[in-house]
Structure formats: structure tokens, C-alpha cells
C-alpha positions in Angstrom: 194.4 -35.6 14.7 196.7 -33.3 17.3 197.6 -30.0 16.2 200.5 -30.3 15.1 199.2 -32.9 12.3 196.2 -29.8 11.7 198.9 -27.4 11.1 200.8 -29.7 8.4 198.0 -30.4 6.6 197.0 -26.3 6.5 200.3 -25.8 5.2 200.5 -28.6 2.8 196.8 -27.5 1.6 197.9 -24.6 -0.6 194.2 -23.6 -1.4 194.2 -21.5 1.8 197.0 -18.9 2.1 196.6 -15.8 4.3 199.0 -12.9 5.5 198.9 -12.1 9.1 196.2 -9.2 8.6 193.2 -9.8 10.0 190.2 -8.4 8.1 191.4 -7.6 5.2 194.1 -10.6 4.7 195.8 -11.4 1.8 194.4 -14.6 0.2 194.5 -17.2 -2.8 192.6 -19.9 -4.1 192.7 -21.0 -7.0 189.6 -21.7 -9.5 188.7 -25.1 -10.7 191.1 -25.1 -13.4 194.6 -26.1 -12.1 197.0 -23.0 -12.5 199.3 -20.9 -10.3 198.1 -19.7 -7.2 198.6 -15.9 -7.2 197.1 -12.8 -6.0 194.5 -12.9 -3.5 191.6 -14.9 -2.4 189.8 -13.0 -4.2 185.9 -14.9 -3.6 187.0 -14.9 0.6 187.5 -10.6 -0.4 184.0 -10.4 -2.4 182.1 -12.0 0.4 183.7 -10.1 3.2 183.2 -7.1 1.0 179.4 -7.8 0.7 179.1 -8.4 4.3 180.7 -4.9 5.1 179.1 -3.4 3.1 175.9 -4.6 4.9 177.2 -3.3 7.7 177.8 0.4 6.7 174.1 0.7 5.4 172.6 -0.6 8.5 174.5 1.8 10.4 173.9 4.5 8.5 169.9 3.3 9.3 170.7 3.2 13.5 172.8 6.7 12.9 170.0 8.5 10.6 167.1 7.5 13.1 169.3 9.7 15.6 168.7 13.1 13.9 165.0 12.9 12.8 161.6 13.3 14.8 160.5 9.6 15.5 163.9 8.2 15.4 163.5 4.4 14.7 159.7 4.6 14.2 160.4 7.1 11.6 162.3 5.2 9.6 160.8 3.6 5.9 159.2 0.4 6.8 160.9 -1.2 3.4 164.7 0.0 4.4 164.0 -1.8 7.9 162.5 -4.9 6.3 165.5 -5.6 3.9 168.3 -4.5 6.5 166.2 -6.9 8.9 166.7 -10.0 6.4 170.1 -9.6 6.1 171.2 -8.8 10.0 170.7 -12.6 10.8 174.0 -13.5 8.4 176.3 -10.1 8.7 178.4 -10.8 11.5 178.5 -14.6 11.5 179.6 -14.7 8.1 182.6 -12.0 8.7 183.8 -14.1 11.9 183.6 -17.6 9.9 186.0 -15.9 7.1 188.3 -14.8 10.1 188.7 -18.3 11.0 189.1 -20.0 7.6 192.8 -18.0 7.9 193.3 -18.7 11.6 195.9 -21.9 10.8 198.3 -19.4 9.1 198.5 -17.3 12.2 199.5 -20.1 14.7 201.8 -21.5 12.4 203.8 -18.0 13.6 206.1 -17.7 16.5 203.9 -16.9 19.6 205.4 -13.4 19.5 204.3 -12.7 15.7 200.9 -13.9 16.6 200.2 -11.7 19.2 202.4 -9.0 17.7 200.5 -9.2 14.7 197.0 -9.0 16.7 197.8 -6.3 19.1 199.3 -4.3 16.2 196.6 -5.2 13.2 193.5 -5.4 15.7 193.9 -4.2 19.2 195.2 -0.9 17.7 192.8 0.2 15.4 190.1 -1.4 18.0 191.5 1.1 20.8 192.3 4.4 18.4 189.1 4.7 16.5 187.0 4.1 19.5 188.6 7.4 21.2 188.1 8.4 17.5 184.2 7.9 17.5 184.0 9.1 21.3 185.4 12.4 20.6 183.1 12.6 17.5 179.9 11.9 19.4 181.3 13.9 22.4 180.7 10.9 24.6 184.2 10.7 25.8 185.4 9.8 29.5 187.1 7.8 31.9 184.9 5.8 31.7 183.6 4.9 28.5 187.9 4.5 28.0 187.8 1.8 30.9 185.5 0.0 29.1 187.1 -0.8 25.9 188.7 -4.0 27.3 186.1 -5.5 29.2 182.7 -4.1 27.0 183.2 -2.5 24.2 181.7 1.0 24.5 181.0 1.6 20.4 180.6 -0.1 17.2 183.5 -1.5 17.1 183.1 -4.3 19.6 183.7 -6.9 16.5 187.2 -5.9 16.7 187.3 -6.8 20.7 185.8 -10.1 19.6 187.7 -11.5 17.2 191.3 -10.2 19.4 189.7 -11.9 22.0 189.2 -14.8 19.7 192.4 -15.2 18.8 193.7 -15.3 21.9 191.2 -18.0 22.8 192.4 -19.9 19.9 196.2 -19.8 20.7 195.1 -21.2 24.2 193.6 -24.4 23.1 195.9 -24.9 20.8 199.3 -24.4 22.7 198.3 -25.4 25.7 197.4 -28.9 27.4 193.6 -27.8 26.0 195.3 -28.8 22.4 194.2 -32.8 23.4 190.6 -31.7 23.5 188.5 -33.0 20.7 188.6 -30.3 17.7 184.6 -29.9 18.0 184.2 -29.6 21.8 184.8 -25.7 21.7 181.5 -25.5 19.1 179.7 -27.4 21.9 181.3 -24.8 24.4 180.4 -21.8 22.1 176.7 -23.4 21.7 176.1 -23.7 25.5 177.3 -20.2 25.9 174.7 -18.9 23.8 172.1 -19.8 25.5 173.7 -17.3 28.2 172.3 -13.7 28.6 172.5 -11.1 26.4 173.6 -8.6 28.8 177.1 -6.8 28.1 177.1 -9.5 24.5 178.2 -12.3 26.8 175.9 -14.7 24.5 176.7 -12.8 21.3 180.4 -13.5 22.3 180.2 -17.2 22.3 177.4 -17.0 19.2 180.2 -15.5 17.2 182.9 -17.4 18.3 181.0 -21.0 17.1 181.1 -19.5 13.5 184.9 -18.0 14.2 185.8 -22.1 15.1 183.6 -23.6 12.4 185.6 -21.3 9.7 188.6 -23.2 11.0 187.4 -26.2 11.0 186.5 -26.3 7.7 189.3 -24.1 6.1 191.5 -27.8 8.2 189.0 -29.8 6.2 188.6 -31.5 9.7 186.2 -34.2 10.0 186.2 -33.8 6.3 183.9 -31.0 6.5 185.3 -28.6 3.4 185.8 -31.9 0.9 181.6 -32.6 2.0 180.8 -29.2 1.2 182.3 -28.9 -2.2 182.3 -32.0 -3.6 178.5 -33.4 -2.6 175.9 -30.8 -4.7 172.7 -32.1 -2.6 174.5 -30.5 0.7 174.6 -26.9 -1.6 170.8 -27.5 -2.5 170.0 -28.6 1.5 171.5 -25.5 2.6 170.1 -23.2 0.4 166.6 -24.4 1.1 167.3 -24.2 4.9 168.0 -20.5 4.4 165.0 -20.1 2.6 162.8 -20.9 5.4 165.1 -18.9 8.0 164.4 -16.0 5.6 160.9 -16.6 5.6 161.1 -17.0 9.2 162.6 -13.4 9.8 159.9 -11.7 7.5 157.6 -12.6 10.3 159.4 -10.3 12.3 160.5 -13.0 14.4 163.9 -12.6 16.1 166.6 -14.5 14.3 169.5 -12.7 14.7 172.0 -14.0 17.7 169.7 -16.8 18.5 170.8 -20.6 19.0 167.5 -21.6 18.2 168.0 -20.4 14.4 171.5 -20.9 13.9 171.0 -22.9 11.3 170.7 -20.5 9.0 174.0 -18.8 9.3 175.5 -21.9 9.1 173.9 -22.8 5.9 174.9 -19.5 4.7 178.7 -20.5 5.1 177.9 -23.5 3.5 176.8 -21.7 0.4 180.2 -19.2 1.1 182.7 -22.3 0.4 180.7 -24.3 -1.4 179.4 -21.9 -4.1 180.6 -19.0 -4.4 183.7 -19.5 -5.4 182.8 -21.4 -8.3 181.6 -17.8 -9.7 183.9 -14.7 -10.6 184.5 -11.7 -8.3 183.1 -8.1 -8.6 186.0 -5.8 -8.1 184.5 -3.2 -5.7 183.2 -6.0 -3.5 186.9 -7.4 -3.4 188.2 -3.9 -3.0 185.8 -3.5 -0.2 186.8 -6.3 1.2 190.1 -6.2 0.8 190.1 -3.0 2.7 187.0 -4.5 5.0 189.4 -2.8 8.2 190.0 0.5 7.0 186.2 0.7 5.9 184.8 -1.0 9.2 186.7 1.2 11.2 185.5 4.7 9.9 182.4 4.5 8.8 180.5 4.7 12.1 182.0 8.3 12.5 181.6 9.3 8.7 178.3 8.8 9.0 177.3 10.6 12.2 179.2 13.6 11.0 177.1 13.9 7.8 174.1 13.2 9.4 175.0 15.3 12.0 175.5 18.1 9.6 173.0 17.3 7.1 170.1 17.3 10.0 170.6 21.0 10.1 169.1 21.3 6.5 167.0 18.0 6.1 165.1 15.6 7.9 164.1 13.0 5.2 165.0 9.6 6.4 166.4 8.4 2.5 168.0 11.6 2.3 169.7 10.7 5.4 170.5 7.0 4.9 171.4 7.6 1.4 174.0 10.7 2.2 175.3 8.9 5.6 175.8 6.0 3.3 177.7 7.2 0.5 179.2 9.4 2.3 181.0 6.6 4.6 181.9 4.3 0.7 183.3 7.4 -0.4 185.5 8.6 2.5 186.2 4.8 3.2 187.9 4.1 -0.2 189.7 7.4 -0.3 191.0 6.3 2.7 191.7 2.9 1.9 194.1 4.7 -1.3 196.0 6.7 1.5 196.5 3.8 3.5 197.5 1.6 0.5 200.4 4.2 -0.3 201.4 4.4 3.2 199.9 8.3 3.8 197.4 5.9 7.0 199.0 2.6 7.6 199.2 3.5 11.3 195.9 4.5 11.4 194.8 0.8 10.7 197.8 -1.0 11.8 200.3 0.0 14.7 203.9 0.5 13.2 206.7 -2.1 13.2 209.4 -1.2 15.7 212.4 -0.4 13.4 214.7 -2.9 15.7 214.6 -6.1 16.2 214.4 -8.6 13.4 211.1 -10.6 12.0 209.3 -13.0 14.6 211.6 -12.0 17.3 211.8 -9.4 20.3 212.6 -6.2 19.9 216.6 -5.9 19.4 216.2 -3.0 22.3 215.4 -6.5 24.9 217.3 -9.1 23.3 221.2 -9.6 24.8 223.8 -8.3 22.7 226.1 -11.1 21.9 229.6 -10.4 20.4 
């Protein structure tokens, strides 16, 4: 199947619909009973919203072991068990959601696509890495040099997934568009076996999930119809997670390696095939409907309480617990501003006001009479 015939079928498959926003896209699918589709995807927003939230409490774990005597060593032995578990399938999961909605985005005019990208991703990417810099008063040439080559903070997911998408829009509208649909999973597995140094093997890790969420948002190969209509692939997959759970207990290392990537895969598995079937918990869909405006500031939330709360305390719960709630709390106040319009720019760049929809700027295109 050529891409074009990919693209058809996405937009004749009403089950996935996304807006252009990357991690917090606007999404439907509709339950098993046949109905309207309206509103958001709301099981793609709970999951995304679980994931993030994993995030922001193992952060607040890596912050809080900044500001006590011991640091890391210091921290509970329990906290670092569970947030151990659960780093494995973080990441992974939040780039295989980014892909399910990749088809909407090249169905867009080139300049939308990267319009969209540079405005929804690469801005917030760039503005609250200065933002966390200046926080952490580790600002400079060059740590600002950085930001498009290695990302200096955090917030390297961001550089990933822009990076991603431009990866995607190359194989796909270029003369790479005849290779086979599955050869860049091969290319993203042999990659992974790279070194870690500067996340070169972390980028091509993450990007095998990024192309497998396509993949099966397509239904290529059949994939999504296997997942959701065969139960014993469900039951296969949970048990395979099982034992890559058990496996990390051991203190083995899971995360980022090829060697056990079976187990984020059967995650995502579980992600299309089950959870949906299940109804949403509205501050995990809030979360993750949000998932930008909360990824993006909690880093520095947290480090500022911590920072402050050091002066008076040193208990690591105290800590965790303070950095995060403090980083939920000041995330969905924010996420209300930016909802009304107070911080839209501070998440996505502005529209131009010239120039109409999925073309140039008016200020470069010819004035014709």
C-alpha cells in the first residue's frame, strides 16, 4: 500500500481524528456502541495523562535527591522501587500515542505541518528550556547552542518527537515513500543497539514506538483489527509484561534497552486493545489533555519548591510529596490560563494575523489584483 492509499484509508477510518496539537491533541473514538463521534479521544487523553503524570513524580524524585544530604542514596528505597517499575513504559508509551495521530498531520499542506510543529513543539521546546536554565542558573551560550543538536534539560522529549516529525514527513514525501512501511522499525531497532552517549540510542528506541503508533492507528498489516478483535493477543501481552515487570524488580536494566522491548510493546498492545473498552477518569483526561502545558512546567515548579522548601526541611517525602503537588497544582492552574487564552503563547507560538489558513504569510505571497 503507497501512501497515498495509507492516507485515504486514515481519513476514511473515522475512529482516529486528531487536531494538529501535538501532546495534548484533540481526539475521538467512539465506544463500542455505534453513536456520534464527538468530543475528544478521551481513553488516548487518560493514558497520556497517566503517563505524565509518571513523569512529574519521577522528577520530582531526581529534583528532591538534589537538596538533601545523600542525594540519590538518600532517597526511600520503596519510592525508587515503584518509580523504577514504571520508567520502563513512560516515554515509549507517550511517543506511540504521538504516532497514532501522525496521519492527520501529513494529510496537511507541507507548510501547516511544519507550521504547526515549529509553532506547537519547537516553541515551547526552545522557551521553557531558557525558562528552566534561568531557574537553575545554568544559563549560557552554551547550554543555548545545544538545544538543537542535544537537548541540554528535561525537555529533550519535545526535541524528539519535532525531530520525529520531520523524519516522518521525509519518508513519506519523498522517493523514501516506496520503502516498505516496516523497514523504518528495522532502522529504529538497529539504531538502538547504538550508544547511549548524547541519547543517540534513546533517539531511535523512541522513534520505533513513535512509527509503531502509526502503524497501527493505519491498521497496516492489519495490526489494530489483530489487536482488538483477537482476546488471546490481550492475554499474551499482558503476561509478557508480567515477566518484564518481574524482570525490573531484579534491578535489572530495562528501560531503553532493545533486549526488553518487548515489554513496552505489549504495554501499547494493552493501550489499544483494552483500555478503551473501559471509561475515563476525568483528571487523567484533563491531564492529558493539557499533557504540554503540564510537561513543560513542571521541571521548574518543582526545583523552585524544593529549592525553597530545603531551607526549612530535609525529609525526602516531604520533598517529593511538596515538589509533587506543587508541580499538579501550578500545572492545572496554568493549563485554566492557557485554556482562556491568558498563556496560549506560552505553549504554542501565535498565528501570524496575515496570511490565510495552510498558506504563506500574506506579508510573502504576491499581491494580485
Amino acid at each position: 500500500m503507497d501512501v497515498k492509499s495509507s492516507l485515504e484509508e486514515s481519513r476514511g477510518d473515522r475512529r482516529y481524528v486528531s487536531s494538529d496539537t501535538v501532546t495534548g491533541s484533540y481526539t475521538t473514538l467512539p465506544d463500542a456502541t455505534p453513536r456520534r463521534v464527538t468530543g475528544r479521544m478521551r481513553w488516548m487523553d487518560q493514558v497520556r495523562g497517566a503517563a505524565i503524570l509518571l513523569v512529574v513524580v519521577f522528577h520530582a524524585e531526581t529534583i528532591m535527591s538534589r537538596f538533601i544530604p545523600g542525594g540519590h542514596d538518600a532517597s526511600p528505597v520503596a519510592l525508587l522501587l515503584v518509580l523504577d517499575l514504571f520508567a520502563p513504559y513512560r516515554m515509549p508509551t507517550l511517543m506511540f500515542l504521538s504516532g497514532m495521530l501522525l496521519s492527520r498531520s501529513l494529510s496537511k499542506s507541507t507548510h501547516a505541518y511544519f507550521g504547526g510543529k515549529l509553532r506547537g513543539i519547537a516553541w515551547p521546546y526552545v522557551l521553557w528550556t531558557v525558562v528552566f536554565l534561568a531557574v537553575s542558573d545554568d544559563i549560557g551560550l552554551f547550554r543555548l547552542l545545544q538545544m538543537p543538536i542535544v537537548s541540554p534539560t528535561y525537555l529533550w522529549y519535545l526535541q524528539f518527537l519535532f525531530y520525529y516529525y520531520v523524519i516522518a514527513w521525509v519518508i513519506t514525501r519523498s522517493p523514501l515513500r516506496w520503502v516498505p512501511a516496516w523497514f523504518p522499525l528495522l532502522v529504529a531497532g538497529a539504531g538502538a543497539l547504538g550508544p547511549d552517549q548524547y541519547r543517540i540510542s534513546r533517539f531511535f528506541y523512541l522513534f520505533f514506538f513513535f512509527w509503531l503508533g502509526h502503524l497501527v492507528a493505519n491498521n497496516r498489516y492489519g495490526l489494530r483489527s489483530f489487536i482488538e478483535k483477537r482476546a488471546p493477543t490481550v492475554g499474551i501481552a499482558s503476561l509478557i509484561l508480567v515477566v518484564v515487570v518481574a524482570v525490573a524488580a531484579t534491578q535489572i536494566q530495562v528501560q531503553y534497552r532493545l533486549a526488553f522491548i518487548i515489554g513496552p510493546i505489549a504495554l501499547c498492545v494493552l493501550v489499544v486493545g483494552w483500555v478503551p473498552l473501559f471509561g475515563a477518569w476525568r483528571p487523567l483526561v484533563f491531564v492529558g489533555q493539557h499533557s504540554i502545558v503540564f510537561y513543560a512546567t513542571h521541571f521548574s515548579v518543582i526545583w523552585i519548591c524544593d529549592w525553597w522548601l530545603s531551607q526549612l526541611t530535609t525529609s525526602p517525602w516531604i520533598l517529593w510529596l511538596a515538589g509533587s503537588g506543587a508541580a499538579l497544582i501550578i500545572g492545572a492552574l496554568m493549563a485554566h490560563l492557557r485554556a482562556r487564552g491568558a498563556l496560549a503563547w506560552a505553549f504554542e507560538f501565535p498565528r501570524l494575523p496575515f496570511g490565510a489558513a495552510g498558506h504563506g504569510p500574506g506579508i510573502l505571497r504576491r499581491r494580485t489584483r
